[in-house]
MIDOSE-1310 file (N, C-alpha, C; in nm, 2 decimals, decimal comma, always signed):
residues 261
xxxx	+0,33/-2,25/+1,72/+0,36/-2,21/+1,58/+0,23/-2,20/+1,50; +0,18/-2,28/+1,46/+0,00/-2,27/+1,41/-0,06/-2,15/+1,44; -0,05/-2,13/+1,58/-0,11/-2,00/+1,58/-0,11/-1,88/+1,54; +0,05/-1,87/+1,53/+0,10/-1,76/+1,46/+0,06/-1,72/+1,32
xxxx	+0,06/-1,89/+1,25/+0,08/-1,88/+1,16/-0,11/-1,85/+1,06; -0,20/-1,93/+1,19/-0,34/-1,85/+1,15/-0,36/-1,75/+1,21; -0,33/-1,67/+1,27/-0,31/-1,56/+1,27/-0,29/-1,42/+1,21; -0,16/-1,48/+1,13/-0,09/-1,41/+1,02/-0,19/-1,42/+0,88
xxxx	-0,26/-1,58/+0,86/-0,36/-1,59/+0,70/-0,46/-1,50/+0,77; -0,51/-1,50/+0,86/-0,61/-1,37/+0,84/-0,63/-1,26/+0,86; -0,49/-1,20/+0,82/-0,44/-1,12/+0,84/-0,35/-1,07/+0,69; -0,39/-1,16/+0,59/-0,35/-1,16/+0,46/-0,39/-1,07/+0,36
xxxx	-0,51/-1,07/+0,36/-0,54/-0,94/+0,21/-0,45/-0,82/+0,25; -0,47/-0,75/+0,36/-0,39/-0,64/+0,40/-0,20/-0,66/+0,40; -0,17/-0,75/+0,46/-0,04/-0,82/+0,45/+0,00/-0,80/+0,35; -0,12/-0,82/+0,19/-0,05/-0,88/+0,06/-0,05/-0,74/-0,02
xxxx	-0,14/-0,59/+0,09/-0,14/-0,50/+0,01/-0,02/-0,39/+0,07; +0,02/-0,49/+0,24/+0,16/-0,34/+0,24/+0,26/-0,44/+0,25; +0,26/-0,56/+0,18/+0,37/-0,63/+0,20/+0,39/-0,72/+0,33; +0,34/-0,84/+0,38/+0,31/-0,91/+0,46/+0,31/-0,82/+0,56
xxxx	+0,21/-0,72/+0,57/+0,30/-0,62/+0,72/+0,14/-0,60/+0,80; +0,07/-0,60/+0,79/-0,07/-0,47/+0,83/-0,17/-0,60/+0,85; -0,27/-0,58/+0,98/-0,38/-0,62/+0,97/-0,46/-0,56/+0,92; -0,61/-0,66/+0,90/-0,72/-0,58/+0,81/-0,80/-0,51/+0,89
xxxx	-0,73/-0,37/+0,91/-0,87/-0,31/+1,03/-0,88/-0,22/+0,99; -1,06/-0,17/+1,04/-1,08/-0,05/+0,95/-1,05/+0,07/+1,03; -1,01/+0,22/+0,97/-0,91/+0,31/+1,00/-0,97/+0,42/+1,02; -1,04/+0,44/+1,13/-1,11/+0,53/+1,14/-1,09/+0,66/+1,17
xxxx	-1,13/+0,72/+1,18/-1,07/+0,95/+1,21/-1,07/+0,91/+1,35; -0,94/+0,99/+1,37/-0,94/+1,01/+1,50/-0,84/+1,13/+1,51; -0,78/+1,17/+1,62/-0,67/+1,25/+1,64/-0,53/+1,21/+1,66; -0,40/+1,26/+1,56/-0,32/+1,20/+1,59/-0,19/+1,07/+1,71
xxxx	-0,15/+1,00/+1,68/-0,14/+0,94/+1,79/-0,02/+1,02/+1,85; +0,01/+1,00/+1,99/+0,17/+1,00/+1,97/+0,25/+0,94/+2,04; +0,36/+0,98/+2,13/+0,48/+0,90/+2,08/+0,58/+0,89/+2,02; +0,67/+0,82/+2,00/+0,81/+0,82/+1,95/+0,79/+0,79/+1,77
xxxx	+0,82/+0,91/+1,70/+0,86/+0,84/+1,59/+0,94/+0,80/+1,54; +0,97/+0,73/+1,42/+1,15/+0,74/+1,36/+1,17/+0,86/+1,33; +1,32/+0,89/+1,35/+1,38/+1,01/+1,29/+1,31/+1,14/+1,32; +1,37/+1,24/+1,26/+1,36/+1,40/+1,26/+1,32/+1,43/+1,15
xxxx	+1,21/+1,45/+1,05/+1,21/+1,46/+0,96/+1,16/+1,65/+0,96; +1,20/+1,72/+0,81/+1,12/+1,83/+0,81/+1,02/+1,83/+0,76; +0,96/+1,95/+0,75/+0,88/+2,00/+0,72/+0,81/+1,96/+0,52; +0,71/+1,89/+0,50/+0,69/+1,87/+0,40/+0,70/+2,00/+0,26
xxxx	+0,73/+1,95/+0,18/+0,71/+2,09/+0,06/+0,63/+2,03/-0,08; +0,50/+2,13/-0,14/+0,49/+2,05/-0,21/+0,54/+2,00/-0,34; +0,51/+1,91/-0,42/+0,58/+1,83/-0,49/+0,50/+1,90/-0,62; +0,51/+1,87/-0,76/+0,46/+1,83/-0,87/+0,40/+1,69/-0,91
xxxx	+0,28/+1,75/-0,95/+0,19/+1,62/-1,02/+0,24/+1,54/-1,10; +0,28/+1,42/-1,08/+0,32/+1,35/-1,17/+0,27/+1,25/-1,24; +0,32/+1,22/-1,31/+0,20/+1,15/-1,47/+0,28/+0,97/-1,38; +0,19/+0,91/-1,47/+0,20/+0,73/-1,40/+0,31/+0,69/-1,47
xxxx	+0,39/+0,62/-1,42/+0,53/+0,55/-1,48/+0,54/+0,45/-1,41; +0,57/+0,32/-1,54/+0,59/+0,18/-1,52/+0,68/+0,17/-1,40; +0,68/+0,06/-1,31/+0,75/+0,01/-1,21/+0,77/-0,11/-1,17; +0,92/-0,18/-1,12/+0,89/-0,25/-1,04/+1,00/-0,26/-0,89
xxxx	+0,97/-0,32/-0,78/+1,00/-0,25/-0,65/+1,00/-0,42/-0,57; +1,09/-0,47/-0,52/+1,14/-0,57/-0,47/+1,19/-0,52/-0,31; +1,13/-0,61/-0,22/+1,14/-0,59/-0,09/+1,16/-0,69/-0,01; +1,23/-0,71/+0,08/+1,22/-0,80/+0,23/+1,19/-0,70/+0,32
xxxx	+1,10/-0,88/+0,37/+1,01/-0,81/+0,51/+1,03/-0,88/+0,60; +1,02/-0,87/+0,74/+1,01/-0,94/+0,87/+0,90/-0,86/+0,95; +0,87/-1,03/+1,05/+0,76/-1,01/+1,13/+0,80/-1,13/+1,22; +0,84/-1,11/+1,35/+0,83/-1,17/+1,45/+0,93/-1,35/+1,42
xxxx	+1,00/-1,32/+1,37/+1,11/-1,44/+1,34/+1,08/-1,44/+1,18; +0,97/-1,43/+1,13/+0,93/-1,48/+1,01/+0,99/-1,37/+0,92; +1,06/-1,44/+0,80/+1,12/-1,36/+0,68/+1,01/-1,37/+0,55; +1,01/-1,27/+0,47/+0,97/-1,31/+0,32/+0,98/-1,23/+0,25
xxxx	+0,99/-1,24/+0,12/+1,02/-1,15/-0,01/+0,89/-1,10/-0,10; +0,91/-0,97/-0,11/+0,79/-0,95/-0,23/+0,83/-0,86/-0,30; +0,75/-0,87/-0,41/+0,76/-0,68/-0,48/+0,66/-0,65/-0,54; +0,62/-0,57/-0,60/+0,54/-0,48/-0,68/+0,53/-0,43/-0,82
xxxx	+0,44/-0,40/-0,86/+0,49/-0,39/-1,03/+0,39/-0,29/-1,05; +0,39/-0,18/-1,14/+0,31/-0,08/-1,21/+0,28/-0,13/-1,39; +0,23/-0,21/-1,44/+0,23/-0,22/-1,60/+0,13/-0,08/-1,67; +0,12/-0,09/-1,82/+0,04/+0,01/-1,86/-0,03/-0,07/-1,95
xxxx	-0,17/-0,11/-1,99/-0,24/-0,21/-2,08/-0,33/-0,12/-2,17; -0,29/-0,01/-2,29/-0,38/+0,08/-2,35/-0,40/+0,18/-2,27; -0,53/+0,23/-2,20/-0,58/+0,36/-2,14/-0,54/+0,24/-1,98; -0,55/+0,14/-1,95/-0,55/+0,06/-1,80/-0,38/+0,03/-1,80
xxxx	-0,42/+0,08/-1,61/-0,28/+0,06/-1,54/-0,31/-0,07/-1,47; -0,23/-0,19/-1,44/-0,24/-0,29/-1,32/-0,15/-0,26/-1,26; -0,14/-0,27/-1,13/-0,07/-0,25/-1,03/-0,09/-0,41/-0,97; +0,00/-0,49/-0,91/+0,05/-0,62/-0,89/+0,13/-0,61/-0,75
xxxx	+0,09/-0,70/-0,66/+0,20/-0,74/-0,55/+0,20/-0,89/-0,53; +0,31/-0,96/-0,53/+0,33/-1,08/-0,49/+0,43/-1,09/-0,41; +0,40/-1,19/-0,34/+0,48/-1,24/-0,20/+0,47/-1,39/-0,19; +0,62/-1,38/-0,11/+0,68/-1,55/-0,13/+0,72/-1,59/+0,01
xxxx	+0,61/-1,66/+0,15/+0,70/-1,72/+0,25/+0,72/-1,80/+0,26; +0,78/-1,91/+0,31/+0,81/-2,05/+0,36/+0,71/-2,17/+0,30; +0,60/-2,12/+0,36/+0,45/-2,19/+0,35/+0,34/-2,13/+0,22; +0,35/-2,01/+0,23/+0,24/-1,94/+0,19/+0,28/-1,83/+0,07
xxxx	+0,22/-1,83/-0,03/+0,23/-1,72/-0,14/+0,10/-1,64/-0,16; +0,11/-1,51/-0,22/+0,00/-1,47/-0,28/+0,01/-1,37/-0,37; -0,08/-1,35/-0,46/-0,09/-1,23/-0,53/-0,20/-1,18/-0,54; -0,17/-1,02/-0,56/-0,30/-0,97/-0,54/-0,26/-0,82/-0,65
xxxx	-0,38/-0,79/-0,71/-0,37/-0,75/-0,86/-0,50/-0,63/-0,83; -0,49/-0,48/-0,89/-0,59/-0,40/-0,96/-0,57/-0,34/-1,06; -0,68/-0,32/-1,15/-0,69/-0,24/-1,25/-0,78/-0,13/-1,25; -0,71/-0,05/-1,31/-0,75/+0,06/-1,31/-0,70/+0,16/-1,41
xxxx	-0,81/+0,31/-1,39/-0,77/+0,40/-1,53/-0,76/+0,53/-1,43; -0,69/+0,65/-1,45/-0,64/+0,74/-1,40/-0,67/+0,86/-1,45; -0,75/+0,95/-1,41/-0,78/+1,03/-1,51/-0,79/+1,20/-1,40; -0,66/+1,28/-1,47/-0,64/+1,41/-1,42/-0,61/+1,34/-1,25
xxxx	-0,56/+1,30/-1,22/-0,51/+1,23/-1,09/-0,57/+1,16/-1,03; -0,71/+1,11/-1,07/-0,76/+1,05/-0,97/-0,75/+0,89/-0,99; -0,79/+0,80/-0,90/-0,75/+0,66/-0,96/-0,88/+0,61/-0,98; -0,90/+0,53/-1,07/-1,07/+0,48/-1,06/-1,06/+0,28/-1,10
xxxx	-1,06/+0,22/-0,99/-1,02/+0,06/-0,97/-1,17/+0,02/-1,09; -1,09/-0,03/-1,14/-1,21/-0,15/-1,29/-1,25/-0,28/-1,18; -1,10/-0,32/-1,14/-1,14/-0,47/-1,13/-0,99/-0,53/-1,00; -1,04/-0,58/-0,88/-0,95/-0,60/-0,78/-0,93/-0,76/-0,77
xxxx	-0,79/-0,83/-0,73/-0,81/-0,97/-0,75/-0,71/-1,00/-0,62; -0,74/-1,10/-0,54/-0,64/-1,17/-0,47/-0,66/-1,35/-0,45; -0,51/-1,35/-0,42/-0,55/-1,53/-0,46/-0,43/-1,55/-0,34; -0,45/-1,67/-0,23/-0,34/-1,70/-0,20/-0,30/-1,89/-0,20
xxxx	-0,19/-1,90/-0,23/-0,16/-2,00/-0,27/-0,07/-2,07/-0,15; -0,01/-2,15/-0,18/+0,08/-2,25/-0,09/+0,01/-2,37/+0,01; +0,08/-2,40/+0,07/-0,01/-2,46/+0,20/-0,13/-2,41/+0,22; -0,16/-2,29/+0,25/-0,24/-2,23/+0,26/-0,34/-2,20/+0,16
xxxx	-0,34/-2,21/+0,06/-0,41/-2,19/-0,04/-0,56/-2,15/-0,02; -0,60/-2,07/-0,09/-0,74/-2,03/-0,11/-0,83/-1,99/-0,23; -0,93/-2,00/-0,26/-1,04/-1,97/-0,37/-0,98/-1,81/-0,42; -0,96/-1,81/-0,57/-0,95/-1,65/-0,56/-1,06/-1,58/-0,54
xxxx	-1,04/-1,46/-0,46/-1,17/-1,35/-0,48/-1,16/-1,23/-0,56; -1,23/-1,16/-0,63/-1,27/-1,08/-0,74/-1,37/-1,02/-0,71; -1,35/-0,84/-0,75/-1,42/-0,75/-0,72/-1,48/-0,70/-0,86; -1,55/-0,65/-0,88/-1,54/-0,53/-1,04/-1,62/-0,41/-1,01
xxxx	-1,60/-0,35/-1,04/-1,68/-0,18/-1,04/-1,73/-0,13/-1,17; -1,84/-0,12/-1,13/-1,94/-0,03/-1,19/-1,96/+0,08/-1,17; -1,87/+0,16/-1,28/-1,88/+0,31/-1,26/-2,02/+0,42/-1,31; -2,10/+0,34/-1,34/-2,19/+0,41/-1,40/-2,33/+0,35/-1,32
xxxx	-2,36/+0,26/-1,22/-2,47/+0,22/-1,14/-2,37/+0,27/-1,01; -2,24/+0,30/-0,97/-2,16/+0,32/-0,87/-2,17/+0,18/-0,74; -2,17/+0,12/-0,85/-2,18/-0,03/-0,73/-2,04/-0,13/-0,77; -1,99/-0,22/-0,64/-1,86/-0,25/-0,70/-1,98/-0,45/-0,66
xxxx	-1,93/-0,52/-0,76/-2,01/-0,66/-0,69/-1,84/-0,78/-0,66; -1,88/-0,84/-0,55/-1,75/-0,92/-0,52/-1,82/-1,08/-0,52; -1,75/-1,15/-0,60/-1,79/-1,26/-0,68/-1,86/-1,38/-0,53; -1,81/-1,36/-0,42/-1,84/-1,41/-0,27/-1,94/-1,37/-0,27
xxxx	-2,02/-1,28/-0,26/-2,12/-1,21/-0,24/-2,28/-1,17/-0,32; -2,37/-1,19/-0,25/-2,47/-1,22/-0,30/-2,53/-1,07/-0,38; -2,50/-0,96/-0,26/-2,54/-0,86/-0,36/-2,42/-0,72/-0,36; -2,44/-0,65/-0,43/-2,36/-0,52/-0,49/-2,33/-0,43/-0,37
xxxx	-2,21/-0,34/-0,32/-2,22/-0,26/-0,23/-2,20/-0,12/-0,30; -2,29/-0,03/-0,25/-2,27/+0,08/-0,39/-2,17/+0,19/-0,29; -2,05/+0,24/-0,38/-2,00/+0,34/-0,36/-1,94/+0,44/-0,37; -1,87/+0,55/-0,32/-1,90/+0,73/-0,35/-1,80/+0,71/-0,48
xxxx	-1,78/+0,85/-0,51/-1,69/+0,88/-0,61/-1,57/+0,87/-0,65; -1,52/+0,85/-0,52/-1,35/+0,85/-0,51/-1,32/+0,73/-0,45; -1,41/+0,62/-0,43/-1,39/+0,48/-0,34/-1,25/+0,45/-0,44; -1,17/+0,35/-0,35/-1,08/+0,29/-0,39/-1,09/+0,13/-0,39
xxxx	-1,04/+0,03/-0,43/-0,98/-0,11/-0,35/-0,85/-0,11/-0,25; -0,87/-0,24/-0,19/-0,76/-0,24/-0,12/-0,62/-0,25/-0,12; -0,59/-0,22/-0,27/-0,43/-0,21/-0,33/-0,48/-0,07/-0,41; -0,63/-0,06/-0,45/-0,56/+0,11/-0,56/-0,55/+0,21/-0,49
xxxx	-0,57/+0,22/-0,33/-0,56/+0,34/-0,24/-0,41/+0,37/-0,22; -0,33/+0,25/-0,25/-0,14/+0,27/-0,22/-0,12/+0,37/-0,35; -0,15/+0,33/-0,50/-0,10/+0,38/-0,56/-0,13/+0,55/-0,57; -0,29/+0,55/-0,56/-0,35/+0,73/-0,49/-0,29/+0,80/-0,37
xxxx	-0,25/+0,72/-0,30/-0,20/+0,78/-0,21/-0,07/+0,91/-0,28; +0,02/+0,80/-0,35/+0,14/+0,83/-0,40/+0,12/+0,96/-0,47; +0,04/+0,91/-0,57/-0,01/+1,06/-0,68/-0,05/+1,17/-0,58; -0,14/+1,16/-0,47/-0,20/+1,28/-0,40/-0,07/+1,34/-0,29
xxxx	+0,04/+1,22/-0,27/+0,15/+1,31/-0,19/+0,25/+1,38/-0,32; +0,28/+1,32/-0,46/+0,28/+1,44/-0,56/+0,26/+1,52/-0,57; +0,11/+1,53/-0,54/+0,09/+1,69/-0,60/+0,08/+1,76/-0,49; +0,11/+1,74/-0,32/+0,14/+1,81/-0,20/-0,01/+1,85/-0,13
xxxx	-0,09/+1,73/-0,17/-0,19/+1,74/-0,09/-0,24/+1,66/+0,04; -0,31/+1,71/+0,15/-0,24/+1,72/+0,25/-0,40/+1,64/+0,32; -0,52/+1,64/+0,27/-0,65/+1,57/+0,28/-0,63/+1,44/+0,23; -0,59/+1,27/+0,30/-0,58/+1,18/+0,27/-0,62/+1,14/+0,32
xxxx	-0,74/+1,12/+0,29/-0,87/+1,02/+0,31/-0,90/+0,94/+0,20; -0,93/+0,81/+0,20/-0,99/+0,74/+0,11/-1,07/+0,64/+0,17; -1,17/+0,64/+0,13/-1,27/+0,52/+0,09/-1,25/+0,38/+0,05; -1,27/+0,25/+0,08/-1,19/+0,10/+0,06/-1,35/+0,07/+0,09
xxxx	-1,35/-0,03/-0,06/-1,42/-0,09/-0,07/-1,33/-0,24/-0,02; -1,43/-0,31/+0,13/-1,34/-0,42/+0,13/-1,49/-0,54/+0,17; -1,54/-0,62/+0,08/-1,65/-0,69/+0,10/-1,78/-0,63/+0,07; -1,87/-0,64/+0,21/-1,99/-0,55/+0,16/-1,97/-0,42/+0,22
xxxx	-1,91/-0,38/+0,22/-1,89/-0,24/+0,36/-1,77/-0,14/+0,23; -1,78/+0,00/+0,29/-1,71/+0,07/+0,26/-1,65/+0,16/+0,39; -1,52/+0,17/+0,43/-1,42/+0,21/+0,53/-1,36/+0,28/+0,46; -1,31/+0,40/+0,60/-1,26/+0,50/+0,56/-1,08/+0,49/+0,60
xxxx	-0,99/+0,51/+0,55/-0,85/+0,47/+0,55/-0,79/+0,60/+0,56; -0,72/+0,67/+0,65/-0,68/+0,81/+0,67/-0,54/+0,79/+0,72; -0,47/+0,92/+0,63/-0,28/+0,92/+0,68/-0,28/+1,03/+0,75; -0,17/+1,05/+0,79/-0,07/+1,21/+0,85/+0,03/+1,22/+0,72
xxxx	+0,07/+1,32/+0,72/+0,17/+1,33/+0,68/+0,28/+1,40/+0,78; +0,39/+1,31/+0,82/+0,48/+1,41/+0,93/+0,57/+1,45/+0,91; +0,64/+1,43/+0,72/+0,76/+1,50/+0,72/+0,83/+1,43/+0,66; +0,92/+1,53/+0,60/+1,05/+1,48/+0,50/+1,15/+1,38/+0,56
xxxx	+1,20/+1,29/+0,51/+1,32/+1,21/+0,57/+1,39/+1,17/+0,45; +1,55/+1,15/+0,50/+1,65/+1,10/+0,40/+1,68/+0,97/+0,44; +1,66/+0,85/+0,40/+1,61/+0,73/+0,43/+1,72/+0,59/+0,37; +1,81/+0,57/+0,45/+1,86/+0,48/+0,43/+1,85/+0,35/+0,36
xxxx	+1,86/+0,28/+0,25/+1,83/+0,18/+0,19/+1,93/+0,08/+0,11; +1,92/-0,03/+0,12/+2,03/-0,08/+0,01/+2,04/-0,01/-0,09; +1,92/+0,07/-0,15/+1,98/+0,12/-0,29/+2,06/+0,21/-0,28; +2,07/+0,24/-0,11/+2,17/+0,41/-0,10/+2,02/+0,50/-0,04
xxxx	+2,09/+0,64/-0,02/+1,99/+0,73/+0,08/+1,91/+0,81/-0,02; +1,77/+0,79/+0,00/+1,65/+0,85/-0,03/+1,58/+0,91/+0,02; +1,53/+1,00/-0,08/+1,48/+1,15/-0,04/+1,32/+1,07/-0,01; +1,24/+1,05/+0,13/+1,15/+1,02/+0,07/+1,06/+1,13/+0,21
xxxx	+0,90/+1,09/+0,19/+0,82/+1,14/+0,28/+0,72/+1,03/+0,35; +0,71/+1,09/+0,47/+0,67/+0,97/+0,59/+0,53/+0,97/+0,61; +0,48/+0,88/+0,61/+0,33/+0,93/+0,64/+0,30/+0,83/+0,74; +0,21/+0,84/+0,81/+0,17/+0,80/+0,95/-0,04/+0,70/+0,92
xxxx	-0,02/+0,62/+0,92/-0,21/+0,60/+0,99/-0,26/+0,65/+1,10; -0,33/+0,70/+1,03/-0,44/+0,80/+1,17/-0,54/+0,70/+1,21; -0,52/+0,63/+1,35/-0,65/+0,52/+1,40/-0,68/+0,56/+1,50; -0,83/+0,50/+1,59/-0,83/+0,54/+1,69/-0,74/+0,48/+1,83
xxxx	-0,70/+0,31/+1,75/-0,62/+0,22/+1,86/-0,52/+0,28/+1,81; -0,43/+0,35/+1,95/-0,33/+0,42/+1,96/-0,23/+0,28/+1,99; -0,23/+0,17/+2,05/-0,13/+0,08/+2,06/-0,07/+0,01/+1,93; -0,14/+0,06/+1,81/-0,10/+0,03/+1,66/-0,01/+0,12/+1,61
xxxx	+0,05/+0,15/+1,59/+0,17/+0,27/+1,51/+0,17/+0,24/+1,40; +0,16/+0,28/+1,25/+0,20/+0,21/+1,14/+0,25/+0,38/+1,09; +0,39/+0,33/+0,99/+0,44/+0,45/+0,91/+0,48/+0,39/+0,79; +0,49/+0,51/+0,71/+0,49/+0,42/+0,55/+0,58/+0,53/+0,50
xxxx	+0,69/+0,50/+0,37/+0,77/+0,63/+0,35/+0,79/+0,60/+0,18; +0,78/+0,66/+0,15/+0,76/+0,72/-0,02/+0,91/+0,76/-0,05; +0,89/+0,73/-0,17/+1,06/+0,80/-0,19/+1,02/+0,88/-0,34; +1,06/+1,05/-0,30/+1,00/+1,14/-0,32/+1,05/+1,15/-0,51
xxxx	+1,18/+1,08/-0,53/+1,24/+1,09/-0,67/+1,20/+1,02/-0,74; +1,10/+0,94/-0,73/+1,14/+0,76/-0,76/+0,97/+0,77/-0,81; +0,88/+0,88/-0,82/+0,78/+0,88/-0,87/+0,67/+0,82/-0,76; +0,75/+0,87/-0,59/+0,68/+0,79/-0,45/+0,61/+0,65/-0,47
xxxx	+0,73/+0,56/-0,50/+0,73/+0,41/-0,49/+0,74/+0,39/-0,31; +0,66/+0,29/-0,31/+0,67/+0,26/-0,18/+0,80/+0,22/-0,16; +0,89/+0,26/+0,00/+1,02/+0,21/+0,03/+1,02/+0,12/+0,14; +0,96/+0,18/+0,26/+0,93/+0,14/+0,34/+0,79/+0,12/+0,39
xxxx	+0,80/+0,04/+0,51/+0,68/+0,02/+0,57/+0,72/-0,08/+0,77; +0,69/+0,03/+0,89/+0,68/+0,00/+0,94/+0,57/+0,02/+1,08; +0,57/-0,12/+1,10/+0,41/-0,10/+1,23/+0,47/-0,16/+1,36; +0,42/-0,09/+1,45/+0,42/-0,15/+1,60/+0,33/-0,18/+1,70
xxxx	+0,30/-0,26/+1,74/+0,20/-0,30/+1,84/+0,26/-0,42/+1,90; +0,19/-0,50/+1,94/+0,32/-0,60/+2,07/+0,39/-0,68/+2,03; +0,37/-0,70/+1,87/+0,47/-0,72/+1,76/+0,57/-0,64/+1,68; +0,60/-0,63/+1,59/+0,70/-0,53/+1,50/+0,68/-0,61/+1,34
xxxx	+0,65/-0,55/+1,29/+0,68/-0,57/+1,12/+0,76/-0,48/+1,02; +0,83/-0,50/+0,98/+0,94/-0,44/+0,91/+0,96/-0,47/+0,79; +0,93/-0,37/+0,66/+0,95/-0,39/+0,55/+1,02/-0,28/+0,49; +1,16/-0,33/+0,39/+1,23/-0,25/+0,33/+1,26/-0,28/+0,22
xxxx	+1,29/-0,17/+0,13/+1,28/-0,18/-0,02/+1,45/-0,24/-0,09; +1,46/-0,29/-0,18/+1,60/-0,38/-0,21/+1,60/-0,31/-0,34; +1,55/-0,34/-0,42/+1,54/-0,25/-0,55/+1,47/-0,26/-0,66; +1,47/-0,18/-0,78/+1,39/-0,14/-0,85/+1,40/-0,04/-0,92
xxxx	+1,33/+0,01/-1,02/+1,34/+0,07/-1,12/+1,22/+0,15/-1,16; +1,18/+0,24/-1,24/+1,10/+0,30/-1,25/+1,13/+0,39/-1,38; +1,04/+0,31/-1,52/+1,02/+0,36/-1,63/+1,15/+0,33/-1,71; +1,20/+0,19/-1,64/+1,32/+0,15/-1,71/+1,49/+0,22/-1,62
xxxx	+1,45/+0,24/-1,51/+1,59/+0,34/-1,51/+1,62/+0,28/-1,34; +1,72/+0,22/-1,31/+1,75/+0,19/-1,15/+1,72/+0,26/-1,01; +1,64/+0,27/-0,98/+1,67/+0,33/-0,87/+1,77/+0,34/-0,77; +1,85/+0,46/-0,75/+1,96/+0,44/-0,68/+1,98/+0,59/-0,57
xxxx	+2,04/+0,53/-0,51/+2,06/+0,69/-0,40/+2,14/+0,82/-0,44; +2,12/+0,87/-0,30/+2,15/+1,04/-0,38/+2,31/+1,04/-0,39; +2,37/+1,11/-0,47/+2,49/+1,10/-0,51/+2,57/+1,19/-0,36; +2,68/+1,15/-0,34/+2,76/+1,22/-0,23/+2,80/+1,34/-0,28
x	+2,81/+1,47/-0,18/+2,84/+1,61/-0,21/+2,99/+1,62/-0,24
């Protein structure tokens, strides 16, 4: 049991940013994997750019016997958006928090935080960016790692993602600033699906990680009405992690499924 369970803490910052689900590895270009996906999905179409709207998005996850609950939250603070995830297991809690400002689509992270608590507990860590030296400094760390234009943190690349599958763009690469290093984080996109959920069936779109360890699978699905709130999230490798969305709302209004014909 221990082992699982240190296993799983270092395996946390990432965990806390897709929902206890993902290790922290970095994601390099490769060629699609393959294999069995879920479902038949079609052909993508693109979407409209959509402007940022408050959220929040409640989920259960499992991983290997292990249950736990989390959700997510979009606030708006003046010209700054935070985006927030917290999660609640048995032993272990965490939150992990970015700010940021959004300008013509793009996301630009101020300041990234994670803290985990419980049994487990740990020191929080804190990042900040400096957009005008292009160096981000992480409060662990003795010196600055400088980076490109479009770098992200390790929670504000979920919310870019969303906005860049918006506006039906098909180049998803980002940049993660995680410590002293900067890694590159790349999707697929494979296609439309209508996606079963407690809230009822959603229209959402599937996107895939492109790695070079092909024994990893991870898929992630957006739900295409809902202003691409994360719904799901599932990975395979000699384990399984499974996270699905319970409910939520977005700019005050429930999210709920598509109405029957």
């Amino acid at each position: 049991m221990s082992k699982i369970i240190n296993k799983t803490l270092k395996s946390l910052p990432l965990l806390g940013s897709l929902l206890l689900a993902a290790a922290p590895h970095t994601f390099a270009a490769s060629q699609p994997q393959t294999g069995a996906a879920p479902g038949k999905p079609e052909a993508t179409v693109p979407a409209q750019t959509i402007q940022p709207k408050p959220f929040t998005a409640h989920y259960s996850t499992r991983y290997s016997g292990f249950r736990a609950r989390g959700s997510r939250s979009l606030t708006q603070q003046d010209n700054e958006w935070i985006l927030e995830f917290g999660a609640d297991a048995s032993v272990v809690s965490l939150m992990e928090t970015t700010r940021f400002t959004i300008n013509k689509g793009q996301v630009k992270p101020l300041q990234y935080r994670y803290k985990r608590g419980g049994l487990f507990g740990s020191k929080p860590e804190e990042a900040t960016f400096d957009w005008k030296t292009m160096q981000a400094k992480w409060d662990h760390e003795d010196l600055p790692v400088t980076f490109p234009a479009n770098a992200q943190d390790k929670l504000s690349y979920q919310y870019q993602l969303g906005l860049d599958l918006a506006a039906g763009k098909t180049d998803l690469r980002y940049p993660v600033i995680d410590d002293d290093e900067v890694y590159e984080r790349e999707f697929i996109i494979e296609g439309e699906e209508v996606l079963e959920t407690d809230a009822g069936k959603l229209n959402t779109v599937r996107v895939k990680i492109k790695r070079d360890n092909n024994k990893r699978q991870t898929w992630i699905w957006f739900a295409k009405d809902w202003d691409y709130v994360l719904v799901k999230f599932h990975q395979k490798d000699e384990s399984e992690y499974l996270i699905e969305f319970a409910e939520g709302e977005v700019n005050g209004k429930k999210i709920t499924g598509l109405k029957s014909s």
